[in-house]
PLY file of the C-alpha trace (Angstrom):
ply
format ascii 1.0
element vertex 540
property float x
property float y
property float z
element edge 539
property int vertex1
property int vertex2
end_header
151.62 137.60 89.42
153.39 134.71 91.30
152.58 131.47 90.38
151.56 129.20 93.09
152.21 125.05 92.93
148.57 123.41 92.88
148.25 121.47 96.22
147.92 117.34 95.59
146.19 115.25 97.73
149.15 114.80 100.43
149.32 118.31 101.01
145.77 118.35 102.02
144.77 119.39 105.51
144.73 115.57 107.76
140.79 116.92 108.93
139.84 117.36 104.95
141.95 114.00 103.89
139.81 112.28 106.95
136.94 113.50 105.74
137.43 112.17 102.37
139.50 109.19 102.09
137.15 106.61 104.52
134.47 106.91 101.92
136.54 105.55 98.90
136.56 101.84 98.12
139.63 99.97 98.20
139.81 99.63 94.48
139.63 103.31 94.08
142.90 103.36 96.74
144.99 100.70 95.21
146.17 102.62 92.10
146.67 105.55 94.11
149.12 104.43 96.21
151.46 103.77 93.57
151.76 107.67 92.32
154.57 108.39 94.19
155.91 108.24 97.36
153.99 110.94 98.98
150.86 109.43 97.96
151.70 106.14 98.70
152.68 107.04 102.10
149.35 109.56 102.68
147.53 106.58 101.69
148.39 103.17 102.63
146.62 103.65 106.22
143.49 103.97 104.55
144.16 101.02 102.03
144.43 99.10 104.55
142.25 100.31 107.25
139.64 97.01 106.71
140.35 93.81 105.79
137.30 91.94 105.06
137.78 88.68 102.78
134.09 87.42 102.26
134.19 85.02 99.14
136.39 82.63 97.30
136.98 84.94 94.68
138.25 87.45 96.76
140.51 84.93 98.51
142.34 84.08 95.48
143.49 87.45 95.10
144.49 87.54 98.32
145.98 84.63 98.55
148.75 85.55 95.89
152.43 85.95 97.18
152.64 89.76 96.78
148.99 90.16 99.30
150.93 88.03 101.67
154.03 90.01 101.65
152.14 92.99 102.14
149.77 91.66 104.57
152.99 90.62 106.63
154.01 94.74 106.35
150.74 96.57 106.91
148.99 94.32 109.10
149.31 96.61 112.05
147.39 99.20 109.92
144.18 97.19 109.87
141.69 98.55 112.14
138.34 96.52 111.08
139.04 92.71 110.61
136.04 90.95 108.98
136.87 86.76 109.70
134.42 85.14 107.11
136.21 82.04 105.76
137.43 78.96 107.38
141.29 79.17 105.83
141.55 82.37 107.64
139.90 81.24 111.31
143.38 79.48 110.60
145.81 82.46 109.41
144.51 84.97 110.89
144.22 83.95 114.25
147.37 83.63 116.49
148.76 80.33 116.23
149.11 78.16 119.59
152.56 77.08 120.44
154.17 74.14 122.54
156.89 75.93 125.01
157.50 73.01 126.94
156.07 69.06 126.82
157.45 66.45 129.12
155.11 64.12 128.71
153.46 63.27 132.88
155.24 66.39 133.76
154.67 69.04 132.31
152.97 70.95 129.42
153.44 74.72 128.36
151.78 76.31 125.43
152.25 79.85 124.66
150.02 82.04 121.59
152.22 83.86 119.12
151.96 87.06 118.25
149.29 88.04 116.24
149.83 90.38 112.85
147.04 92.58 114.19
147.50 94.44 116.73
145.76 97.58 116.59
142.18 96.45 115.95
139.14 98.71 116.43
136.32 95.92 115.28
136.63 92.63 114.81
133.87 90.37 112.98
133.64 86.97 112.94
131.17 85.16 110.16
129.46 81.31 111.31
131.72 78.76 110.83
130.35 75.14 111.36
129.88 74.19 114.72
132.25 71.15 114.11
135.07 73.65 112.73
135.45 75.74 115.63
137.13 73.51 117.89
137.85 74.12 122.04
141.23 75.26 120.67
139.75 77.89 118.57
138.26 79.88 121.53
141.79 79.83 123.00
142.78 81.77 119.53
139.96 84.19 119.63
140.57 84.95 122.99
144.51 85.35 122.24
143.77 87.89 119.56
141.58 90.07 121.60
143.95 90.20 124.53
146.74 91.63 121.54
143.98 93.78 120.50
142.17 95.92 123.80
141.11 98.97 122.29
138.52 96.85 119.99
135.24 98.68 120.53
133.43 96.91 118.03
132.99 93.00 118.58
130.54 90.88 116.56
130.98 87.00 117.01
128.71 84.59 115.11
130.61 81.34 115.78
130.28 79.23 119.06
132.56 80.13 121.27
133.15 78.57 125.10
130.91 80.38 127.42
133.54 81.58 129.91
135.74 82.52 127.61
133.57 85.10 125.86
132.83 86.06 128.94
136.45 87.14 129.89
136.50 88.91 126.13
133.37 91.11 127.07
134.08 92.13 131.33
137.73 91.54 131.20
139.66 92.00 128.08
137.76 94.96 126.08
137.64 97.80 128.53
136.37 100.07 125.94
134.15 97.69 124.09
131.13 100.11 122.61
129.13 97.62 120.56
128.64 93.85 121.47
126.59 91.71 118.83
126.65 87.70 119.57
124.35 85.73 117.57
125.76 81.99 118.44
123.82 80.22 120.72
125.10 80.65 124.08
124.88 79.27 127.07
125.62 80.48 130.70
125.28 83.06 133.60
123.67 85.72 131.61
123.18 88.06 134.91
127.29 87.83 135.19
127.57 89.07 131.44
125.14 92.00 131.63
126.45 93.20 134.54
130.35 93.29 133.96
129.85 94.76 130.66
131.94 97.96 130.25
130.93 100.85 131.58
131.06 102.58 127.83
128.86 99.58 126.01
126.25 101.62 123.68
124.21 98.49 121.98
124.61 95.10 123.31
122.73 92.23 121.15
122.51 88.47 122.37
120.89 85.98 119.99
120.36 82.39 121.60
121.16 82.91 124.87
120.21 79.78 127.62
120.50 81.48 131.39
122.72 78.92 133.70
123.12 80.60 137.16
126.70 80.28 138.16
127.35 77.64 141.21
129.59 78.95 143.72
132.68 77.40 143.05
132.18 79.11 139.24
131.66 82.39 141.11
134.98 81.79 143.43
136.51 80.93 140.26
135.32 84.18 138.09
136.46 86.84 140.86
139.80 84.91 140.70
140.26 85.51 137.16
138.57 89.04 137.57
135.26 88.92 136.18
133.62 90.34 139.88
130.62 88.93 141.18
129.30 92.50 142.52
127.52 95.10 140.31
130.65 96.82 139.55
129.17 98.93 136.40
127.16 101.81 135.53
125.92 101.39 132.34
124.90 104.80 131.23
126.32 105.37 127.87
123.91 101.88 126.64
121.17 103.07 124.14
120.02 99.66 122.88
119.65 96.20 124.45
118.37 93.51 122.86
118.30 89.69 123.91
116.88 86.54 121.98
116.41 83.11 124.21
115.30 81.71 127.35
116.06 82.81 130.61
113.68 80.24 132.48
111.69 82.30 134.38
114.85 84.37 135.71
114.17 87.65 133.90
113.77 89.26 137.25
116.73 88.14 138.48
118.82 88.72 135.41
117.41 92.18 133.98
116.28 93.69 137.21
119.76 94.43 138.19
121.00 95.11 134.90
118.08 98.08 134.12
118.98 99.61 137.70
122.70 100.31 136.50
121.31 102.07 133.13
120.33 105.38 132.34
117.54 107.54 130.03
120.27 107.33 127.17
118.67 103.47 127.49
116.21 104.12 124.31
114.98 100.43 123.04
115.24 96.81 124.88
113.82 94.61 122.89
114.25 90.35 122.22
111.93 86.79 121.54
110.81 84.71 124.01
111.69 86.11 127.58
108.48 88.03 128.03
109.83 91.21 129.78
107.13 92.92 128.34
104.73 90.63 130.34
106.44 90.81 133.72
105.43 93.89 135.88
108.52 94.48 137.69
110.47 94.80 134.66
107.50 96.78 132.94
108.28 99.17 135.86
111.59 99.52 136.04
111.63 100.05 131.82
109.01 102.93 132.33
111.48 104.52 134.80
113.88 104.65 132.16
111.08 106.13 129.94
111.41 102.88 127.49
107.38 102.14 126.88
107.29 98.77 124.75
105.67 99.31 121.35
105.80 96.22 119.84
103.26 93.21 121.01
103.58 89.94 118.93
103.50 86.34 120.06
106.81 85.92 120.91
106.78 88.22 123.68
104.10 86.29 125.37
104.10 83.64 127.59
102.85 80.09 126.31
99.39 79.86 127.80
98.10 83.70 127.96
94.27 83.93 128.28
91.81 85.81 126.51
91.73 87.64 129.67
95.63 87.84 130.42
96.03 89.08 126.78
93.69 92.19 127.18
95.18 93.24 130.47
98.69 93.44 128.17
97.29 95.41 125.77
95.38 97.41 128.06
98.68 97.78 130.45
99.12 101.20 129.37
102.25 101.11 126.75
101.57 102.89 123.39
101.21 99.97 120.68
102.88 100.58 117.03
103.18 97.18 116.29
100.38 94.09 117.64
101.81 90.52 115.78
99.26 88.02 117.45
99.55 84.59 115.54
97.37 82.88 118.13
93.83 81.55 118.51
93.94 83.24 122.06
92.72 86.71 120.47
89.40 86.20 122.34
86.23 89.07 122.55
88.58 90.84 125.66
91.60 90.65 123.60
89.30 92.06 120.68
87.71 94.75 122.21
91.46 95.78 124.47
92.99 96.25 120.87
90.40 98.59 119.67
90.79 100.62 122.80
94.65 101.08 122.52
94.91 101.42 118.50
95.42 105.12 117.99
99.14 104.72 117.89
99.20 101.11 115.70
101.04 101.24 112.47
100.93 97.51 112.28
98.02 94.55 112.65
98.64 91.48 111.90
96.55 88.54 112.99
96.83 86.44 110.37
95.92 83.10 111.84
92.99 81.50 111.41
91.89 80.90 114.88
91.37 84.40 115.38
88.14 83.82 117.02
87.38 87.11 118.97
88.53 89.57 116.09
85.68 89.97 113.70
84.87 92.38 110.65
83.26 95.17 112.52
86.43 95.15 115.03
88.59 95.68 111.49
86.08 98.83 110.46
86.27 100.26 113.73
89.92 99.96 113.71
90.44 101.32 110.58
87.90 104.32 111.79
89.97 105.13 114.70
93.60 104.21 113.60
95.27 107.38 112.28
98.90 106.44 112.10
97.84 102.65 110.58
100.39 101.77 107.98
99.96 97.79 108.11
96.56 95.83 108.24
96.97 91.86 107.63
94.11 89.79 108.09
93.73 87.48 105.71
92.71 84.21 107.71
89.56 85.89 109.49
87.08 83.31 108.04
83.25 82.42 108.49
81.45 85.13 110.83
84.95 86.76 111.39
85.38 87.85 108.28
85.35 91.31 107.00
82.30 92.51 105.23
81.19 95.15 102.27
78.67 96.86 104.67
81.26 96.71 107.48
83.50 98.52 105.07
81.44 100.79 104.51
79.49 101.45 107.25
81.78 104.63 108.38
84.47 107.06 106.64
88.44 105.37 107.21
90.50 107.71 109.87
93.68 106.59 107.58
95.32 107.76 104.59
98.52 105.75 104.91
98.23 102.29 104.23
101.09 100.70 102.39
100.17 96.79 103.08
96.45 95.75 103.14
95.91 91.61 103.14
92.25 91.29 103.55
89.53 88.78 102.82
86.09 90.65 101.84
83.07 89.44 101.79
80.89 90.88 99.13
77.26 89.34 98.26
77.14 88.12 94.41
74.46 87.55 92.43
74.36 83.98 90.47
74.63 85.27 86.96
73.06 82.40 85.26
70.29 82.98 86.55
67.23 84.37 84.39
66.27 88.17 85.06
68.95 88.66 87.52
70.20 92.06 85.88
69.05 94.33 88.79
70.80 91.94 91.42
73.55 92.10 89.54
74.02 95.49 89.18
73.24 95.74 92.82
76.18 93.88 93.61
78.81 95.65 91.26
77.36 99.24 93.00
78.29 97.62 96.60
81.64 96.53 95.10
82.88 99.80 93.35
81.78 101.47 96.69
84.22 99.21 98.33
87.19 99.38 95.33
86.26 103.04 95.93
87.40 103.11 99.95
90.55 101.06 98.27
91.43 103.37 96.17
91.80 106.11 98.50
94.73 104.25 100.08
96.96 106.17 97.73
100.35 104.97 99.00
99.25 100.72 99.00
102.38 98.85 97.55
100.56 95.30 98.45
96.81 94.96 98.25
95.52 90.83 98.77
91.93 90.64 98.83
90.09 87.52 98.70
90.67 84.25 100.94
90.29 80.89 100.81
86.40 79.74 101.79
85.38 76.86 103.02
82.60 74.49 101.06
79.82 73.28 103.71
79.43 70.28 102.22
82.49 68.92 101.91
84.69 71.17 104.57
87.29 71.60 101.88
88.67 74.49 100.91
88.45 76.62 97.83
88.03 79.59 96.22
86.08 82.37 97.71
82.85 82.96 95.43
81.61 86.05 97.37
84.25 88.34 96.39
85.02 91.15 94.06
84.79 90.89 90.62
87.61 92.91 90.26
85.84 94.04 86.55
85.66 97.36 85.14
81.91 97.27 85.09
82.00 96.11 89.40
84.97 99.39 89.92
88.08 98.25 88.81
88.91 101.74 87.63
88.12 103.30 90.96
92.49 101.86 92.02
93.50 104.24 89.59
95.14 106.15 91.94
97.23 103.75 93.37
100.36 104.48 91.45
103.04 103.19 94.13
101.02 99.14 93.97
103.83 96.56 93.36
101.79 94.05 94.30
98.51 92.34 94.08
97.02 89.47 94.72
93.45 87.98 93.82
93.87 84.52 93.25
91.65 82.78 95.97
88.86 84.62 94.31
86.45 83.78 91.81
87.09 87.12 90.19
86.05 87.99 86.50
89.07 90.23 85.65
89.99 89.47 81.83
91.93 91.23 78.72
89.97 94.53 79.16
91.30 94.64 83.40
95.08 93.40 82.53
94.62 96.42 79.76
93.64 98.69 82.19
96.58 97.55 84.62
98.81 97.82 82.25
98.14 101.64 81.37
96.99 102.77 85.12
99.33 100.68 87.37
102.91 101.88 86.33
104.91 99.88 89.69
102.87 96.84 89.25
105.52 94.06 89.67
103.30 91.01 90.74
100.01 89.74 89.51
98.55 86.76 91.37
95.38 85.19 90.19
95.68 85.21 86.39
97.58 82.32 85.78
98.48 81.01 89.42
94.81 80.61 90.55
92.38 77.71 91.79
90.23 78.86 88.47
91.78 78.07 85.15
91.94 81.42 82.99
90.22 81.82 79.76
91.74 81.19 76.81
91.36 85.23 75.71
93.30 85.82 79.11
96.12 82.80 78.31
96.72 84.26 74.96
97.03 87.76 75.71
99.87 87.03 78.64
101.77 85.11 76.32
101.73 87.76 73.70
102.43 90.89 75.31
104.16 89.60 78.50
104.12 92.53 80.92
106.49 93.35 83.38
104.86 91.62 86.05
105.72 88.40 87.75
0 1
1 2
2 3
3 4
4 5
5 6
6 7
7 8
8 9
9 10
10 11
11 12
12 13
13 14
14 15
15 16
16 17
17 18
18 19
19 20
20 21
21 22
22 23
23 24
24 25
25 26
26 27
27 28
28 29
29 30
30 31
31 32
32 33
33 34
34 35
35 36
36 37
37 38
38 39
39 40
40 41
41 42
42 43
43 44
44 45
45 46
46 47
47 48
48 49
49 50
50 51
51 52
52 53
53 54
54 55
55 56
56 57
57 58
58 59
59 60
60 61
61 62
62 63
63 64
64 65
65 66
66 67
67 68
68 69
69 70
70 71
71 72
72 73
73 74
74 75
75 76
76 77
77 78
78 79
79 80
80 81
81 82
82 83
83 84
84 85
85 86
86 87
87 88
88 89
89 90
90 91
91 92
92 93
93 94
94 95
95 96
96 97
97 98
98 99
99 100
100 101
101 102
102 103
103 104
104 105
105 106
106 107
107 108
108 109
109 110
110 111
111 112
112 113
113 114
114 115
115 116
116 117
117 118
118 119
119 120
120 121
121 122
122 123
123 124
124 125
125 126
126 127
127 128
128 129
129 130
130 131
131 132
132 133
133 134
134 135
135 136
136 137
137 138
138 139
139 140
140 141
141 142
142 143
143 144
144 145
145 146
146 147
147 148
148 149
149 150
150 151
151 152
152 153
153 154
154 155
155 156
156 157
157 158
158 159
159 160
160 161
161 162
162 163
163 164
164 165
165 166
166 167
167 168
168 169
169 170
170 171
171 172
172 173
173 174
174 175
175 176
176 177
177 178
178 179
179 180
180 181
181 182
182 183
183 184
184 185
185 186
186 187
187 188
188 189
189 190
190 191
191 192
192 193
193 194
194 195
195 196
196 197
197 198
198 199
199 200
200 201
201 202
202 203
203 204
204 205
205 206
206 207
207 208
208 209
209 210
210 211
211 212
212 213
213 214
214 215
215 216
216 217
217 218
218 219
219 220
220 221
221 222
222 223
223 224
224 225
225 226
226 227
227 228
228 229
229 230
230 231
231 232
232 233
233 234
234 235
235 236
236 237
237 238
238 239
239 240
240 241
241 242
242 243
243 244
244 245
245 246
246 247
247 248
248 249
249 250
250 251
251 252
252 253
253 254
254 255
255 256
256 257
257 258
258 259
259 260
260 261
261 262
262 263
263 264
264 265
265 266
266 267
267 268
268 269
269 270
270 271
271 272
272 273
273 274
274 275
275 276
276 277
277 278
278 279
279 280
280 281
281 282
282 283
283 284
284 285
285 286
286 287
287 288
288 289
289 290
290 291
291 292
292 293
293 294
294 295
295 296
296 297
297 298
298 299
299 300
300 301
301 302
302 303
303 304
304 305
305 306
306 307
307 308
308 309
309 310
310 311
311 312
312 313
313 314
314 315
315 316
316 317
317 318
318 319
319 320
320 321
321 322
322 323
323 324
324 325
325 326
326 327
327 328
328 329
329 330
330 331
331 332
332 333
333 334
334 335
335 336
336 337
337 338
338 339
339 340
340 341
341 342
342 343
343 344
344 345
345 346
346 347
347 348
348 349
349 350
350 351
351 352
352 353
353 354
354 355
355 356
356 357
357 358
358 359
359 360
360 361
361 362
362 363
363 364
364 365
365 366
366 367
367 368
368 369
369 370
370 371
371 372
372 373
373 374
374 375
375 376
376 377
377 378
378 379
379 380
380 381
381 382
382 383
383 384
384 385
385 386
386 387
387 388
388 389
389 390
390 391
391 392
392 393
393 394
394 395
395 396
396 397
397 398
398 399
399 400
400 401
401 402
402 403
403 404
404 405
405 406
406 407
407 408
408 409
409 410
410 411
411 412
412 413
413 414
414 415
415 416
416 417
417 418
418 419
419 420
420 421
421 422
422 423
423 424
424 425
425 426
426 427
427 428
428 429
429 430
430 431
431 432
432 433
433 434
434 435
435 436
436 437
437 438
438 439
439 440
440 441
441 442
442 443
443 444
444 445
445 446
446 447
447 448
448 449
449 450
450 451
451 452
452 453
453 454
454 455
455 456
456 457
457 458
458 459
459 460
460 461
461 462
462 463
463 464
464 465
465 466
466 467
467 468
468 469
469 470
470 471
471 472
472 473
473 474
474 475
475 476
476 477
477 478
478 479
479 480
480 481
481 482
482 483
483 484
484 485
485 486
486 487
487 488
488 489
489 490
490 491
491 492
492 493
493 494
494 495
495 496
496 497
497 498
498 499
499 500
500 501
501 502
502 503
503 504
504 505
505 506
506 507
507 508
508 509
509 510
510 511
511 512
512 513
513 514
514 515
515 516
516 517
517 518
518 519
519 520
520 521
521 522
522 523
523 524
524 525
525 526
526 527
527 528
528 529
529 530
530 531
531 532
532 533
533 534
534 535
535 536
536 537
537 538
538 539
């Protein structure tokens, strides 16, 4: 037999050594390269393919004189640079350099050369608004004319507007994923526009629309960001924009959603309202983009009971309705009923709710088959949700995960004399109800109970017609719910004691938070005290 030599990992095909070598962490490399020469050559590129310095501690190993000689040799191996700490805003980027100064006459600076030069992302962490100086945006801007094949670009620091806009339409011709968070403030219709032709996600956080005067637009074709739709945008899949664009979404998205294709899949963002504004609504449908997701910040300031339900009823297919607004009136109400067979999310937690009321919630819950989110905790007086409305028809959903609800259940005064038959009355209606709970197998957070108000005194406190949340009223009916981290009973007078945290104990295994034992508006019994402090469960 001839005896073959085994193959090390240098000898490896480069598709196999690709395939393995970006998935191991740096400290895993660093030994490695040390082997032998082979190795250390095979594996250097990788060692340094990021450089991403997010802490102090991690600085001060950096920082040492062997890093820095090495940094100075491999630089041009670092594809992903991750900026995150002020000292290296200042060593990293290129450093700006007086060429000539005759003071009235004349005054030359030039921008070394920069260590990086073959960057594929480039991420830069918030600095301080103060830090980042005009100067700085000359630095960022030097580095990413060294660097053109970035395709990755994520800027959190405040940067002047027209110079990010030459980094995005001028400098990056192959720019694939643009993420800005910094406010910013300009001509937003210029930026969308002139964005590469191969952009896939684009995200703008803060943005304030300035419409360019003419002598800005003279000046941008001059320096070769075009004033013309110059770009098909067909490769975008995601677009999302935070800010204001004062009543100029038209003007600014209109465009911008003609030079996109159907690889468009989700445009999304807070406070501009496209969702609101037909024209736009139109021109996403072409694209086949329906908006799912309704919530307040998509909504213009003053929206009407009235203007509300036409939204909902527009025809889009709802997952997701956030209202935190009093404006939910009986149209609004009755509109969200009609269009919730595709909601996975309600939340209407505010308590000027005043068209949304308990049998709205039942018939929800009857008809919503994909509902994975219900929160309504602030629906008080006549809104609120009631035992018989619970159980006045079958649930059409098994899913729930998140249920914040305040129920109403009639309770009988036990001090009074010969009450027994009200009060089992009660407890039947309320392990009916714990019953329906309990069939929510996958609940992580259940909050029943609210706060009430008293009518004498308008204050608020404790809810008194509540569950008991006893084993005698159905406590034992949740003991299916084997995936509940949370729950939360403490705006209720309940009457759970040793015997229910027992049962909790041995039925609940995920149970990490208990509210309403010790946390609650009713001081616990002594019994109840005692027994937390001696066993101490698990739970928060």
């Amino acid at each position: 037999m001839t005896s073959s030599t085994p193959l090390t990992l240098p000898d490896l095909p480069t598709e196999v050594l690709e395939s393995i070598l970006p998935h191991l962490f740096q400290r895993d490399l660093a030994p490695c390269v040390r082997v032998s020469r082979a190795w250390h050559k095979t594996l250097v590129p990788y060692l340094w393919r990021t450089l991403a310095i997010c802490s102090n501690a991690q600085r001060r190993k950096f920082d040492t004189e062997e890093t820095q000689k090495a940094l100075r040799r491999y630089a041009p191996l670092v594809r992903d640079l991750h900026i995150a700490l002020k000292q290296h805003y200042d060593e990293f980027l290129p450093a700006q350099q007086i060429l000539i100064s005759d003071p009235g006459i004349i005054h030359i600076e030039v921008f070394a050369a920069s260590p990086f030069s073959n960057l594929d992302s480039l991420e830069m962490c918030p600095l301080n608004h103060r830090d980042v100086k005009a100067k700085q945006s000359q630095r960022v801007l030097a580095l990413v004319r060294q660097n053109p094949r970035i395709r990755r670009l994520k800027i959190d620091s405040r940067l002047d507007p027209s110079i990010l806009m030459s980094i995005v339409t001028k400098y990056l011709p192959t720019l694939q994923d643009l993420d800005f968070s910094s406010p910013w403030r300009g001509d937003a219709k210029a930026l969308l526009k002139n964005l590469p032709e191969g952009i896939r996600t684009v995200r703008l956080g803060s943005v304030v629309h300035e419409a360019q005067s003419k002598a800005q637009k003279k000046t941008s074709a001059e320096s070769g960001v075009s004033s013309m739709m110059a770009c098909h945008h067909h490769a975008l899949e995601s677009l999302h924009i935070d800010g204001n664009l004062y009543g100029h979404e038209e003007n600014v998205l209109l465009p911008f959603l003609a030079s996109c294709s159907r690889n468009l899949k989700s445009v999304s963002g807070t406070g501009l309202c496209i969702f609101v504004n037909a024209k736009i609504t139109s021109a996403l449908s072409d694209l086949g983009i329906l908006s799912e997701k309704l919530s307040q910040s998509s909504l213009p300031r003053i929206t009407s009971d009235a203007d509300l339900a036409k939204i909902i009823s527009s025809g889009s297919r709802w997952t997701s309705i956030d209202l935190l607004t009093d404006q939910v009136g009986p149209l609004a109400a009755a509109a969200i009923l009609d269009n919730c067979e595709q909601l996975e999310a309600l939340d209407i937690m505010n308590s000027g709710s005043r068209g949304l009321t308990g049998s709205h919630l039942q018939a929800i819950l009857s008809k919503a088959t994909a509902l994975r989110s219900l929160q309504a905790h602030w629906l008080l007086g006549a809104n609120k949700i009631t035992a018989s409305d619970i159980l006045s028809s079958q649930w059409a959903t098994t899913s729930l995960e998140h249920m914040d609800l305040k129920i109403d259940v009639p309770r009988a005064d036990e001090a009074l004399p010969d009450n027994s038959a009200a009060i089992q009355a009660s407890r039947h209606v309320q392990r009916q109800v714990l019953q329906r709970l309990g069939q929510q197998t996958k609940l992580r957070k259940l909050v029943i109970g609210g706060m009430a108000t008293t009518p004498a005194t308008g204050r608020f406190g404790h809810q008194r017609n509540c569950l008991e949340m006893t084993l005698e009223s159905g406590l034992d009916e949740l003991v299916d719910l084997k995936d509940l981290r949370e729950l939360d009973i403490h705006h209720m007078d309940h009457r759970a004691g040793v015997p229910e945290l027992e049962w909790m104990v041995a039925n609940l295994p995920r149970l990490q938070m208990l509210m309403g034992m010790l946390d609650t508006l009713i001081p616990p019994s002594i019994e109840v005290r005692e027994w937390l402090q001696t066993h101490r469960p698990t739970w928060r």
